[in-house]
N, C-alpha and C positions, 0 to 999 in steps of 0.2 A: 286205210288207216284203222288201226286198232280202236273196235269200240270201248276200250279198257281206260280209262279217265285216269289220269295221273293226278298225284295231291293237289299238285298246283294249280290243275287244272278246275281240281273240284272248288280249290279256295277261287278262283276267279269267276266260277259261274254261282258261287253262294254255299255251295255246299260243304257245311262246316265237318271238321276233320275227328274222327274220334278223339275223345278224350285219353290224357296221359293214362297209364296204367299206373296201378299201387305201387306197382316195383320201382317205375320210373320215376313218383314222386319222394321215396325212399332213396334212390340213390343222388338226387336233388339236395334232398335235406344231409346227407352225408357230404359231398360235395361243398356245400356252403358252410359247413363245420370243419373240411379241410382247410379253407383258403382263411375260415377267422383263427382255427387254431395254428396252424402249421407254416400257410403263408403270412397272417397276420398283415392281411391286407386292411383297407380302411374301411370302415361301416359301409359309408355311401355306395364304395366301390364292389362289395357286397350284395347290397343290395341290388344295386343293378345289373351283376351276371347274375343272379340270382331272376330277374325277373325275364331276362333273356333268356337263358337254359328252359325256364318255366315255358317261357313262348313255342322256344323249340322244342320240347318233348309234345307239349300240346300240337305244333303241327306233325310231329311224327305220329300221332295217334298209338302208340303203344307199339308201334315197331319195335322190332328187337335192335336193340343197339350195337350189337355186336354182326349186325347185315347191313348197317349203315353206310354207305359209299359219296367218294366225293362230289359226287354227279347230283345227288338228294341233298347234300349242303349247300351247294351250289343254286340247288331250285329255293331253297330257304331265302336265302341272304337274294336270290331274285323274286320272293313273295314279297320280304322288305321293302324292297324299293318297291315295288309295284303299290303298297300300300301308302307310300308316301312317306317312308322314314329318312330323314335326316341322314345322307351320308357318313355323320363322325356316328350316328348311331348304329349305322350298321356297322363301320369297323370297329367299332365296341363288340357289336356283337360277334364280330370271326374273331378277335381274341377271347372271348368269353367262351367260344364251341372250342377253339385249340387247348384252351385251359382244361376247359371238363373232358373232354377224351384225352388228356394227356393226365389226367386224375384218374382216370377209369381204366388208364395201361398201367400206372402204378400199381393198382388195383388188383389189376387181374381179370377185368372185369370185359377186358377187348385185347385181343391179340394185335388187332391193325388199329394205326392212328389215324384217317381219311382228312381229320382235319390238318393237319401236316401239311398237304396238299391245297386248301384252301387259299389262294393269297387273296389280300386287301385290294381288291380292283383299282384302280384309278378313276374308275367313271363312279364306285362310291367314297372317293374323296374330294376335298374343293377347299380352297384356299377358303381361310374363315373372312368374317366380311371385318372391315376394320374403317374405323371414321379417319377420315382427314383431322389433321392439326386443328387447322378452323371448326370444325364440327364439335372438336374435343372444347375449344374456348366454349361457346357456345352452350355447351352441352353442361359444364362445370359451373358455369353461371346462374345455369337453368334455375337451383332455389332462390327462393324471392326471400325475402323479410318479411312480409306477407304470410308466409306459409308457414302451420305450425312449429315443425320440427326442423325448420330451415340448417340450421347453425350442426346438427347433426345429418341433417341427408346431403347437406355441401361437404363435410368433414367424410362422409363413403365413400359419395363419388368421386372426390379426390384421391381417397386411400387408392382405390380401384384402380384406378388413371395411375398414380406413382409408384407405383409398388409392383401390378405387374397381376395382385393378389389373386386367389378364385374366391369366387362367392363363399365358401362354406369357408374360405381362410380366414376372411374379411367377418364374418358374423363369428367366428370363434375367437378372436382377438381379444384379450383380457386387457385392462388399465397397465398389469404391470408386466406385459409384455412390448409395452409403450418405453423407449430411450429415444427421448426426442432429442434431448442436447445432443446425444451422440450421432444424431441423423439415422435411426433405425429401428425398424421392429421387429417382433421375433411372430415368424408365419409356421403355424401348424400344418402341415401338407400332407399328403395324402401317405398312410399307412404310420400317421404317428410318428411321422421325420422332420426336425424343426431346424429353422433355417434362419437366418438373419437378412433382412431384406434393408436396403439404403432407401430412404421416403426424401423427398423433396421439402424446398422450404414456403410452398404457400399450402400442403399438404398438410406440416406441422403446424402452421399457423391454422386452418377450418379445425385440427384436432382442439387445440389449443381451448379456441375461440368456443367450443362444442362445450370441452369441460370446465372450462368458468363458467360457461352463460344456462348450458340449459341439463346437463348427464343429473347434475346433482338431484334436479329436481326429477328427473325420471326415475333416478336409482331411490327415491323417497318412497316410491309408491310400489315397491317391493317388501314384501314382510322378509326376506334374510337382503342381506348388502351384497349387491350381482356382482360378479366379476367381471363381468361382457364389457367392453368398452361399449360397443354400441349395441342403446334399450329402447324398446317400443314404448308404447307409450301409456302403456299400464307396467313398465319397469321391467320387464324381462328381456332378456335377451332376444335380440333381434333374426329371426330365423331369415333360410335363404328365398323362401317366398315372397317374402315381405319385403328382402330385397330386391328380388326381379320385379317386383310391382314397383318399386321408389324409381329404378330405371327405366320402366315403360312410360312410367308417368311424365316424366322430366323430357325424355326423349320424343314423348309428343309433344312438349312445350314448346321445344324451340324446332318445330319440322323435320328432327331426323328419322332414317327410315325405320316404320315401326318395330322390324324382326331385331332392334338392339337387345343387347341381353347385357349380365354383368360380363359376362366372357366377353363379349364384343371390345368392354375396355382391355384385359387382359392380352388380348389379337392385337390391339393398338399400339400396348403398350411398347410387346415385342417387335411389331413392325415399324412402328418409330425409334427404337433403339438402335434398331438393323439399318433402318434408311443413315441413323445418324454416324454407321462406322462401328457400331459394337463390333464384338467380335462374336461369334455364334454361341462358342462354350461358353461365355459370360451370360450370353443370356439363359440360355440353359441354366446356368447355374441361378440366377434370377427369379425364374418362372418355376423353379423347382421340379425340372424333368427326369426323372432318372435314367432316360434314353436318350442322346443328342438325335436319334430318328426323328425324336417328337418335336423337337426343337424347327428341324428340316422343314419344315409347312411354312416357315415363314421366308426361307429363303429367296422366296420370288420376289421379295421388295427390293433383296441385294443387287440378282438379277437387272428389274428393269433400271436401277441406278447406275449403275454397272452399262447399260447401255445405252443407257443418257448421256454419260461420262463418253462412251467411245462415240458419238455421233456426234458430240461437240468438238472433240479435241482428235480427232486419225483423220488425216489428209484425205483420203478415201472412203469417207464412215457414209 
């Protein structure tokens, strides 16, 4: 065996990787000024190839990018996991390396694309977790009367639950992106594409119930008049931290399992439309995916229904 230590090897025994080169934190910062000028992609989404590309030029320690091969992306996206990231993270992360060396052949900057070659493993994807119907009652019920902001953290977690919404959809939601007689709201989504989503009617009523009884009094304690529908509680708007904390907290209320997130409604929302007979492109069109690929992760609910179905009713099932 070659006494010659591969990266990976060295990141497994401790031994940290040179730092990025000047060059490669320059072609970084061009790079994330392509995708906000050119693709005009969404902030968040930005930011976070932005913090992946960072990750990976840092484990390439200044290699040349243009001797990159798919064998070295491959040991990357298997540092990830070994460090314990998130499967929907790392497949973030192999669209984020195909995007930037498909930036850097536009370039001129690589003759060969290697990430091309990269696919999405299946052993780092996994169906996202999603609560049962009862979990969801439960769950919705969770604010008390009791609790300060009750009548607004009941009036989210419903949005969340009816809508389908993401977190950063759900905290940018303005008052008059509110058409509640008409049954719907207008959801801001990712890269600045707005959509009209259908909400539900005990949905409308927690909003309802939110802005007579307690918004006015939060939007008070703002020196200009917020637009946010939903305000914390010195009057700003409600960021999406603040909402993953309202969700963790509730969901320890009533014993669900603690890794809920606001997405976890979102999983639900699609998986119970799909158990209920949706059709796929509706949801899609719902959840605001620009891919019906993306859509496809929840197909496993049709699936086991679909097999319920034929072991009840086929002579031979």
């Amino acid at each position: 065996m070659s006494r010659r230590l591969t990266k990976l090897q060295m990141l497994r025994q401790g031994e940290a990787p040179k730092p990025a080169s000047p060059a490669q934190d320059t072609v970084c910062g061009d790079f994330l000024d392509y995708l906000k000028g050119e693709c005009h992609l969404a902030a968040n989404t930005i930011d976070a190839y932005g913090r992946d590309i960072r990750l990976f030029l840092q484990w390439l320690g200044g290699k040349d990018l243009r001797k990159v091969r798919v064998g070295q992306l491959s040991d990357f996206m298997g540092h990830l996991r070994d460090k314990g990231q998130a499967p929907s993270s790392i497949a973030r992360t192999v669209v984020a390396v195909r995007t930037f060396f498909r930036y850097l052949q536009l370039e001129g900057r690589v003759t060969d694309n290697p990430a091309e070659l990269l696919s999405t493993q299946k052993m780092w994807q996994r169906v996202p977790g999603v609560l049962s119907i009862r979990e969801v009652d439960d769950f919705l019920r969770s604010p008390r009367k009791t609790d300060t902001f009750w009548q607004r953290d009941r009036a989210i977690l419903e949005v969340l639950y009816a809508t389908g919404c993401r977190a950063s959809e759900v905290c940018s939601l303005r008052v008059r992106d509110m058409s509640l007689k008409e049954r719907h709201i207008k959801a801001h989504g990712k890269g600045g594409k707005q959509r009209m989503v259908p909400i539900g009617s005990r949905a409308i009523q927690a909003i309802e119930l939110y802005l007579e009884q307690l918004r006015g009094k939060l939007a008070a304690k703002s020196p200009h008049p917020p637009e946010a529908l939903f305000l914390s509680r010195g009057g700003r708007p409600l960021d999406r931290i603040q909402l993953w904390r309202l969700v963790k907290l509730y969901a320890r209320r009533v014993g669900i399992d603690p890794k809920i997130s606001p997405h976890s409604l979102r999983h639900s929302f699609a998986t119970h439309m799909l158990a209920g007979g949706a059709d796929l492109r509706q949801v899609q069109e719902l959840l605001g995916h620009a891919s019906i690929q993306t859509t496809q992760i929840y197909t496993h609910v049709e699936h086991s229904r679909l097999k319920k179905v034929h072991r009840q009713f086929h002579p031979r099932a």
